[in-house]
Structures are given as C-alpha cells and as structure tokens.
C-alpha positions as CSV (number, residue, x, y, z in Angstrom):
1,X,26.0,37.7,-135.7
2,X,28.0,35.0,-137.2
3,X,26.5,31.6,-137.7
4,X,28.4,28.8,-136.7
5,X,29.4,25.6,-138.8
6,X,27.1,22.8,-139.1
7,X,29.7,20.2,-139.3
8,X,32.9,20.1,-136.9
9,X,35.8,23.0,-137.7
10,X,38.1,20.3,-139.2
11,X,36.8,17.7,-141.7
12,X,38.0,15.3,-144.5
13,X,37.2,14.5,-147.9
14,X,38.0,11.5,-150.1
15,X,38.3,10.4,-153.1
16,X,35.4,11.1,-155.9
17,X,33.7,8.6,-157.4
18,X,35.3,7.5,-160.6
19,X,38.1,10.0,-159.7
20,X,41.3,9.9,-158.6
21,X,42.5,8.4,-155.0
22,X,43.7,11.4,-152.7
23,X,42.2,12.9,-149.6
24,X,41.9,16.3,-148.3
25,X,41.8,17.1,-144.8
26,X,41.1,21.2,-143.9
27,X,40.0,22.9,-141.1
28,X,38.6,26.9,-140.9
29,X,37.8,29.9,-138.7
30,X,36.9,32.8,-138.0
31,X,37.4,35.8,-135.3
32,X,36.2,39.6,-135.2
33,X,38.9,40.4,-134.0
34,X,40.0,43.1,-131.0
35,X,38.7,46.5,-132.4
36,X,35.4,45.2,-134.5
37,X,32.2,45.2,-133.4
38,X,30.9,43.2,-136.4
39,X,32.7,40.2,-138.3
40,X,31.9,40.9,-142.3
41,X,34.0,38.1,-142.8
42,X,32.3,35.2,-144.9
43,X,33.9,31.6,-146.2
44,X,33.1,28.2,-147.6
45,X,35.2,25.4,-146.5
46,X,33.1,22.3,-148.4
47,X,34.9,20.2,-150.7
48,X,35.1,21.5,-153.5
49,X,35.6,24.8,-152.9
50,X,37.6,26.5,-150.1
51,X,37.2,30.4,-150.1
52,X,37.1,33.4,-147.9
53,X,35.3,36.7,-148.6
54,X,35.7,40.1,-146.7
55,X,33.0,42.5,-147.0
56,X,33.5,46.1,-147.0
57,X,30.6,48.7,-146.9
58,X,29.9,49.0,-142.8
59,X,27.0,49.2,-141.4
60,X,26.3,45.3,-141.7
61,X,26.5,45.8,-145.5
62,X,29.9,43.9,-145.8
63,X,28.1,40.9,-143.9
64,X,25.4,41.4,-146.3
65,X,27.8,41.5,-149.7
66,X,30.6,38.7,-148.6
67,X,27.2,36.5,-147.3
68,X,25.8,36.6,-150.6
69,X,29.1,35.4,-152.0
70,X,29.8,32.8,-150.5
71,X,26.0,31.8,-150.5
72,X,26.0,31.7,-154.2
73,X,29.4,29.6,-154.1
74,X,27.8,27.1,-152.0
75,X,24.4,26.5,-154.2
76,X,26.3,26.6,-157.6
77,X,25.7,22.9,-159.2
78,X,29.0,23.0,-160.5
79,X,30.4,23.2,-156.9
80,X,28.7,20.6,-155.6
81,X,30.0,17.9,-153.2
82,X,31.8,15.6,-154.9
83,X,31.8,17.9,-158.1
84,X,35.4,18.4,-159.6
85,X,34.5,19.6,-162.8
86,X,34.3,23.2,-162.3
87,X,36.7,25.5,-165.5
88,X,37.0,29.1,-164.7
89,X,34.1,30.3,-166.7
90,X,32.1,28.5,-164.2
91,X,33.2,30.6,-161.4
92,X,33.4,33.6,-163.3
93,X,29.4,33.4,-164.3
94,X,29.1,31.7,-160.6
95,X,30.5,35.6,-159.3
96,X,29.0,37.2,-161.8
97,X,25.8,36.2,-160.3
98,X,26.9,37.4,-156.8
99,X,28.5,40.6,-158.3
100,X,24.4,41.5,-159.7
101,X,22.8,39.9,-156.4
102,X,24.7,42.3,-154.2
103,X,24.4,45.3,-156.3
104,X,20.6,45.1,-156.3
105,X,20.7,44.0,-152.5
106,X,22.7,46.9,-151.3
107,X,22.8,49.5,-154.8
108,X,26.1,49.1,-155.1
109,X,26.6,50.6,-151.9
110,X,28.6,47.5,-150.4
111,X,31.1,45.4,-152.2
112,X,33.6,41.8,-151.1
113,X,36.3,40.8,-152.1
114,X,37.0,37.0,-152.8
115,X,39.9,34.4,-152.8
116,X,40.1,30.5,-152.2
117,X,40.3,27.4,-154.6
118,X,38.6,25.0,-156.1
119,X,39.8,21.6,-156.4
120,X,39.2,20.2,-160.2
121,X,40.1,17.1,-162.2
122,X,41.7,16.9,-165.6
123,X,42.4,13.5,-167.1
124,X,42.1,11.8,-163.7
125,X,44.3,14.5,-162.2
126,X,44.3,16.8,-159.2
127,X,44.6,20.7,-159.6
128,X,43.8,23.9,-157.5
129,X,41.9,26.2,-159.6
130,X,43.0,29.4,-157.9
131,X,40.4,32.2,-157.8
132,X,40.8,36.1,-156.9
133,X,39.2,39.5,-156.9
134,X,40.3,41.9,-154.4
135,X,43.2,41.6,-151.7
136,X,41.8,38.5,-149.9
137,X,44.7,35.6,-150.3
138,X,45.8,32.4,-151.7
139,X,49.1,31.0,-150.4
140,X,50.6,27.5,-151.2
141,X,53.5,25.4,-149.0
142,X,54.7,23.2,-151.6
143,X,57.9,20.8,-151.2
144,X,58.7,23.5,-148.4
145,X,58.1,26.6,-150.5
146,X,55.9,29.0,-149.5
147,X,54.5,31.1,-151.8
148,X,51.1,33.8,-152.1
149,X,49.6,32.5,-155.5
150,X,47.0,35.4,-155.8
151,X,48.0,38.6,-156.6
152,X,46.2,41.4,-154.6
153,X,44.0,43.9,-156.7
154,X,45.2,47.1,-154.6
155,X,46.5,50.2,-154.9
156,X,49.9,49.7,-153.0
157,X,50.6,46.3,-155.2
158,X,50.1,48.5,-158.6
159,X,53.1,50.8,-157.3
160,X,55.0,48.0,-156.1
161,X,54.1,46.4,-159.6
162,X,55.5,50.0,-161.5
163,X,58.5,49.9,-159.2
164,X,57.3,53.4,-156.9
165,X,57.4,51.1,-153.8
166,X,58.7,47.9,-152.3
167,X,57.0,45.5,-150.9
168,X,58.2,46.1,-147.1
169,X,57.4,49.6,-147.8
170,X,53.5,48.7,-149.2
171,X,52.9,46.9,-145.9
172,X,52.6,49.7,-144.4
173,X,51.3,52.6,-147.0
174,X,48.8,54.8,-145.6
175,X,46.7,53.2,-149.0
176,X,47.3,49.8,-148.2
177,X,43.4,49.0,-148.1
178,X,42.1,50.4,-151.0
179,X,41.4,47.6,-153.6
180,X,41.2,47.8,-157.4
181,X,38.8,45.4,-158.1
182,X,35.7,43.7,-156.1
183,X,32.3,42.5,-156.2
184,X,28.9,44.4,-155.4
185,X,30.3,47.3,-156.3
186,X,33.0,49.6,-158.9
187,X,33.3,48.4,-162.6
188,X,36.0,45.9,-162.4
189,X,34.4,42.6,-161.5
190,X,36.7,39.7,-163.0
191,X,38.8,37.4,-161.0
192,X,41.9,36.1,-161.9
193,X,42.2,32.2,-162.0
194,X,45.6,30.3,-161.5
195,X,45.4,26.2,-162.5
196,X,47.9,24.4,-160.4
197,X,48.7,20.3,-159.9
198,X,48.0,19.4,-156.9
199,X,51.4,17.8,-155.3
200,X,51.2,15.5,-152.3
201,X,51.6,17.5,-149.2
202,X,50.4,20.3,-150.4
203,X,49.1,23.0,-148.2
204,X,46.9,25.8,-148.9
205,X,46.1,28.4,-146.9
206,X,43.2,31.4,-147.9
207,X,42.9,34.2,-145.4
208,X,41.3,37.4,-144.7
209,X,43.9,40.5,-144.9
210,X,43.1,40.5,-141.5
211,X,45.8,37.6,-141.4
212,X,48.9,38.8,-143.2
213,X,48.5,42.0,-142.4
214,X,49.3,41.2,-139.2
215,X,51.6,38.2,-139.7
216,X,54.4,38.6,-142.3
217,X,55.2,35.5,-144.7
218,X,58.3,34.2,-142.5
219,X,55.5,34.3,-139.2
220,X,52.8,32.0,-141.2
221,X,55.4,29.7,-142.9
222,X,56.6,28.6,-139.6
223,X,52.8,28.0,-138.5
224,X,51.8,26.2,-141.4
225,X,55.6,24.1,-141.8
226,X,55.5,23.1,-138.2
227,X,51.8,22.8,-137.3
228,X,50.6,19.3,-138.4
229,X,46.9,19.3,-138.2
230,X,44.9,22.0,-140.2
231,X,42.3,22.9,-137.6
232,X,45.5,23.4,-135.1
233,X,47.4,25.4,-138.1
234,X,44.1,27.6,-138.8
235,X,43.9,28.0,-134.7
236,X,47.6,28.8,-134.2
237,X,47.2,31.4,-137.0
238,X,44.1,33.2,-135.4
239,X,46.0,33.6,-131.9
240,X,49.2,34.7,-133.6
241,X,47.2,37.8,-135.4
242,X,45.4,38.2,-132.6
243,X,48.8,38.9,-130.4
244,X,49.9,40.8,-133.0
245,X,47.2,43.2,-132.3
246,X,43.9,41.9,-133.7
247,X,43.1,45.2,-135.7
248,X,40.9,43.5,-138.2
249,X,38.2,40.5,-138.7
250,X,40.4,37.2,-139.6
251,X,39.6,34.8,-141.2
252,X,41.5,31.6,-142.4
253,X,41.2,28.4,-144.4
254,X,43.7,25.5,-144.2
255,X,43.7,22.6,-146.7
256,X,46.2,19.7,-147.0
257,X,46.3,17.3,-149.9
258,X,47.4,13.8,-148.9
259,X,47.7,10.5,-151.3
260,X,48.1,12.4,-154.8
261,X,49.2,10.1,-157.6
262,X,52.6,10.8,-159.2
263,X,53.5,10.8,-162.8
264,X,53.6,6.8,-162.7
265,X,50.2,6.7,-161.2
266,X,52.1,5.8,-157.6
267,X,50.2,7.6,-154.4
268,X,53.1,8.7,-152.3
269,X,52.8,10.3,-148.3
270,X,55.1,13.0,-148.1
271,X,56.5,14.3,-144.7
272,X,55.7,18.0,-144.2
273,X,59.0,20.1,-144.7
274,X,60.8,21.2,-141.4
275,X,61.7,24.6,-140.7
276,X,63.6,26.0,-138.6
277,X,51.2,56.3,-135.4
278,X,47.8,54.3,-136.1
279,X,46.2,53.9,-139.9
280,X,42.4,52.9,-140.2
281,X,42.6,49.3,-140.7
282,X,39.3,49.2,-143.3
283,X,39.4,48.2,-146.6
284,X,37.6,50.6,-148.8
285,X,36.7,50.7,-152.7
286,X,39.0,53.5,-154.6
287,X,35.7,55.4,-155.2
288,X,35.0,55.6,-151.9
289,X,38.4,56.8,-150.9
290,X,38.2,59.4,-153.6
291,X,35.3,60.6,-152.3
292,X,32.7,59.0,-154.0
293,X,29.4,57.2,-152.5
294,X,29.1,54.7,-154.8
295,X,31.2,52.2,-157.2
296,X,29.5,52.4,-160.3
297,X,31.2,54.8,-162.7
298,X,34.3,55.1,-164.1
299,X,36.4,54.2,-160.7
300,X,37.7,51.2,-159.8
301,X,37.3,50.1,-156.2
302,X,39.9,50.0,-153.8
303,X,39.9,48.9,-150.7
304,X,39.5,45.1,-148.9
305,X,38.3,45.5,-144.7
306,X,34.8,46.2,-144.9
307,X,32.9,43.2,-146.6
308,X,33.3,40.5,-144.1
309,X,30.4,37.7,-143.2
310,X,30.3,34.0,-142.9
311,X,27.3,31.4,-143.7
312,X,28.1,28.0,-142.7
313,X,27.1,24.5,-144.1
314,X,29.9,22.4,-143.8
315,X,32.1,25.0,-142.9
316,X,30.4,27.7,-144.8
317,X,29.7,30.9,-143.2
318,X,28.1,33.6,-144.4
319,X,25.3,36.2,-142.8
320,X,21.7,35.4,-143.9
C-alpha cells in the first residue's frame, strides 16, 4: 500500500541561501492504474531532487527495490533541502548504495529503474543535472520545445539506435519493456547524467513508462504547454493515461522553474508557450526475458514495469 505525501501534492521552493533568486513550483502523483493490483511505483519530489522509480520483480518486490531507491535519494546529505551542490559522482555512489541495498534485500531477484533531476548550482547558476538508468523518463518544455532528455536503456531503443526499427514502430515492439540497464539487479548499474541551464519557464516533466506509453509526445506537450499549474499538469496527465487505457502503474513529476537570472544577471517571467491484439505491459530485466531467474551474470537487464513503489516526505513515496 502506497503511503501518501506528508506535505500537500503541489509545493514551492525558493531561493537558497547565498544562492541564486529563482523559485520552483512542482506538483506529483501517482495511480496503480486499471489492470494492477499493486503500485511499484516510487518518487521523490523534494527540492532538490525530483525523480521517479519503477520497480520490477512482482510479488511486492518492485515496491521493495524502487522504495529503497528513492529512500536512499531522500537521506543522501548531498540531497538535502536546500543542498544544490550535488556533481554526478554524488549520485552515482548515492545509487550505488541502493543498487547493493536492494541486491542483498531481495538477491538480486528484483531490480528499478530510475529517472528525475537534480537541481544544482555552478558559479551562482541554475542547472538540471539529469539522471537515468532504465526506461523511466526525463522530458523538458523549453522556449516551447519539447524534448525527452533521457535516453531509455531498452532493447527496442538499441534497434532504433542501429537503425533495425523506427521509433513509431518500437512503440509498439512485442520487446518494448525489456530494459538494458537497472538497479538491484543485472550487471549494468551506471546512470547517464545530462547537465543543463536552467532557462526561465522551464518545465520538466519525469514519468513512469506507465505515462508515455500510453500518451505519445504530441498528447503530453499539449498537457504540459497549455496546463498552467503543475499539480493540474501532473493531474491532467494521470487521467489522460488513464483514458487511454490505464495498463500500467503511472507515475509523474512536474517541475516549473520561474525567476532565473539571464546572462546580465536580470530575472525575467516568461509566458508559457501556446500551442495549438494485447502485449503484457511489464517491464522485465533481459535475463529474465531470456529465461533466467536472476540478474547477476553476464546479461544485462531488460525490462522497466515491474519495480514500482512510492515513500513520501515531502512528496516522496516509496514502500517501507
């Protein structure tokens, strides 16, 4: 059972002390969605660090893997409130951690995948340090392009990589859940990291595949171009997959970035862009697809919809 936030869905966060001036406003949720009986789903939404992880393993072992991640996001000194220090070898000992926590909780029998940001300060300015392992994802709305900044460790996004497939066509690949890379479990355990500036208006969004693969790119851009408030972007985006047909746990994290500095050291507000037959929905490890129990020889993993949990202080949720 999912425990619920201990401060309001939607929130804001200031300026650090010493730092620079602008605010972030985000909201979060979560849904099991129309065909799961349990949500393995896990996030963080706690300035400084906004990320979603989706367990896979069944059997309450996803809650248990994407719980512990997100659990060892949340006490990580250098991701404390008001903390923008954080480089990427911070988070990759920080999942590192997690990786050997949820190996010797579950023997490597359960495994998450993570996504999210954090947000960082060089030289008194704002970035996003992007984070990803697995086929969780980051996506940015940035002077009204919208982009995905992670790139999925999968099996489909290798062949659309080497040219065998398209991306309309991997949407849709009987192997569309089988990830490459995770935590917990399989012998590929590092992230990718991404350093962006943080621009004002800026919107990020981290989901679940729970989202986009039920919503297409066009579907969520004109959510998240046309829906002001966060918590009503991260609302409208739950119902939408949930139309769609709800075949997974979703999970999503909005964050907007308001008053950033420019080049000239001017804060500027920004108005947000205008716009005008059945497969198993599970992500699974390679391994496990291939026919083996566990992750911990020579395959990779492969596979995203089973390691889902959420543990909540100040929007964190993930399973105890």
């Amino acid at each position: 059972m999912n425990s619920q936030p201990a401060t309001p869905a939607h929130a804001e966060a200031g300026p650090t002390a010493g730092g620079s001036s602008f605010r972030l406003s985000y909201g979060y949720g979560t849904d099991r969605g129309l065909r799961r009986e349990l949500n393995e789903d896990s996030f963080i939404a706690a300035d400084p660090v906004f990320a979603v992880a989706d367990g896979m393993g069944g059997h309450e072992a996803g809650e248990i893997a994407s719980g512990m991640c997100v659990r060892t996001l949340g006490s990580a000194p250098e991701l404390a409130a008001g903390v923008r220090t954080a480089s990427a070898a911070d988070l990759q000992s920080c999942l590192l951690k997690a990786d050997a926590s949820i190996r010797n909780a579950t023997g490597a029998r359960a495994g998450t995948t993570l996504s999210g940001v954090v947000v960082v300060e060089q030289m008194g300015l704002p970035y996003w340090l992007v984070m990803n392992i697995g086929d969780s994802r980051t996506y940015r709305l940035s002077q009204g392009e919208f982009a995905q900044v992670s790139v999925d460790h999968s099996e489909v996004q290798e062949l659309v990589d080497s040219g065998d497939i398209t991306s309309e066509q991997a949407a849709v690949h009987p192997r569309r859940h089988v990830v490459t890379r995770a935590l917990g479990t399989g012998d590929e355990t590092e992230a990718d990291f991404w350093l962006l500036p943080i621009q004002e208006g800026d919107r990020i969004m981290v989901c679940s595949d729970g989202l986009n693969g039920e919503l297409g790119d066009d579907h969520m851009f004109r959510i998240l171009s046309t829906v002001a408030h966060p918590q009503d972007a991260v609302d409208a985006l739950i119902q939408a997959a949930l139309r769609s047909g709800g075949r997974d746990n979703v999970t999503v994290i909005v964050v907007d970035a308001k008053n950033v500095l420019n080049d000239a050291g001017i804060a500027t507000t920004a108005p947000r862009p205008e716009v005008g037959t059945e497969v198993e929905e599970d992500t699974l490890p390679r391994a496990w697809v291939n026919g083996t129990d566990q992750l911990n020889g020579t395959d990779q993993l492969n596979g995203t919809d089973q390691l889902k949990e959420t543990d909540q202080e100040e929007g964190v949720d993930g399973k105890q």
